[in-house]
N, C-alpha and C positions, 0 to 999 in steps of 0.2 A: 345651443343652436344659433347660425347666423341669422339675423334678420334684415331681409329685404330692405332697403329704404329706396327712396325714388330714382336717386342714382346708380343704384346698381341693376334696374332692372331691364333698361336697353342694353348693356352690356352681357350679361347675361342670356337674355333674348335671346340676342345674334348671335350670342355663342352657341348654344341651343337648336339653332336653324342650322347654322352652319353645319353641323355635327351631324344634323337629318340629311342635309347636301352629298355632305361626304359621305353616309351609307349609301343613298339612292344610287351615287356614283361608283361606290366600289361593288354595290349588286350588280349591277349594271354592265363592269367589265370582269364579272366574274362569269355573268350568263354569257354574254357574247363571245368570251373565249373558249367556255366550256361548250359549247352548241355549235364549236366551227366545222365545216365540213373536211373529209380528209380528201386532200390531193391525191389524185390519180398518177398512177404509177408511170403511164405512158407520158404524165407531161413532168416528170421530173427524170424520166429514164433517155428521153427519145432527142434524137437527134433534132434541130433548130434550121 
């Protein structure tokens, strides 16, 4: 097993958080595109 020593453990850390960042962030644009509303027919069909 590795063990921790003092330097490796702000490295590690951040790696760690970061990894939590990136989920919140791909939850995030997974809800908001999955939740989009659908375009009505009349404003992609109709005349301008």
């Amino acid at each position: 097993m590795v063990k921790l020593t003092r330097d490796h453990v702000w490295p590690v850390g951040i790696t760690i958080v970061l990894l939590i960042v990136v989920a919140v962030n791909v939850v995030f644009i997974v809800l908001a595109v999955g939740g989009q509303d659908e375009v009505a027919e009349s404003y992609t069909e109709g005349k301008r």
